[in-house]
LODOGU-374733 format. One record per residue (C-alpha): x, y, z. Coordinates in steps of 0.001 Angstrom, whole numbers, padded with zeros to 6 digits, always signed. Last residue first. Layout:
<recs>
XYZ ...
</recs>
This chain:
<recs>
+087186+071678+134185 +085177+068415+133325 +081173+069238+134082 +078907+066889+135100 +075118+067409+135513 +072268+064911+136672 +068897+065547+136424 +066041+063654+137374 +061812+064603+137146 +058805+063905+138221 +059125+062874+142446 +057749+060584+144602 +055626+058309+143191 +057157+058559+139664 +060158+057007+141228 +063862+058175+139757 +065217+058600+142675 +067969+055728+143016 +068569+056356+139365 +070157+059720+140212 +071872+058218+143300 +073617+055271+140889 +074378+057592+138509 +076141+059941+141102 +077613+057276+143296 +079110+055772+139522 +080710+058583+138556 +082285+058999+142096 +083502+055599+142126 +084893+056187+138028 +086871+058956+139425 +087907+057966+142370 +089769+054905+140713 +088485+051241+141252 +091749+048394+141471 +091707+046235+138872 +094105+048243+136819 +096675+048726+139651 +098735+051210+138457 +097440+054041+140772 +099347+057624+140465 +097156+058558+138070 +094291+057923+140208 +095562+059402+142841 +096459+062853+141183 +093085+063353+140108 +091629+062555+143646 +094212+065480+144437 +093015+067666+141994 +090025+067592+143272 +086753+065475+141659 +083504+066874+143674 +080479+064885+143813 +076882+066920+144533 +073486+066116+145902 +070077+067903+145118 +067086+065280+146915 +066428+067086+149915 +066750+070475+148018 +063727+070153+145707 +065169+071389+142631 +062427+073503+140493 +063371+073083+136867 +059810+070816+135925 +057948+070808+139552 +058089+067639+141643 +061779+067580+142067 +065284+066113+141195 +069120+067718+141306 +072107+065179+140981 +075365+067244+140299 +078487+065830+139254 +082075+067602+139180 +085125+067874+138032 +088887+069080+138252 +088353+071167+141831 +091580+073121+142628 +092261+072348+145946 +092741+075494+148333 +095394+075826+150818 
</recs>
């Protein structure tokens, strides 16, 4: 069975401007069945997948953002 995918975030960096180096391009996907988790969770203290993948993404895109290595960060999220 395929899971529908509900959202995603994609961290892409490199030394050129537009041209990814793949070693650093990462990706999140949000299924529908991460979806359905978090609704089903009540527990307001408790992290959702959501809001833990959000965070791995922003926290890897800040992770490379080093002038030594690399001149440029993007990260893309899409809601479907």
């Amino acid at each position: 069975m395929i899971e529908r995918l509900c959202a995603s975030w994609e961290v892409f960096a490199g030394v050129l401007p537009g041209t990814a180096e793949p070693e650093y391009t990462k990706k999140w996907f949000y299924t529908e069945a991460d979806y359905e988790a978090d609704k089903a969770n009540t527990d307001p203290s408790a992290e959702n997948n959501f809001t833990r993948m959000m965070v791995e993404a922003s926290q890897y895109a800040i992770s490379l953002t080093d002038p030594r290595r690399i001149n440029w960060v993007r990260t893309d999220f899409i809601w479907l």
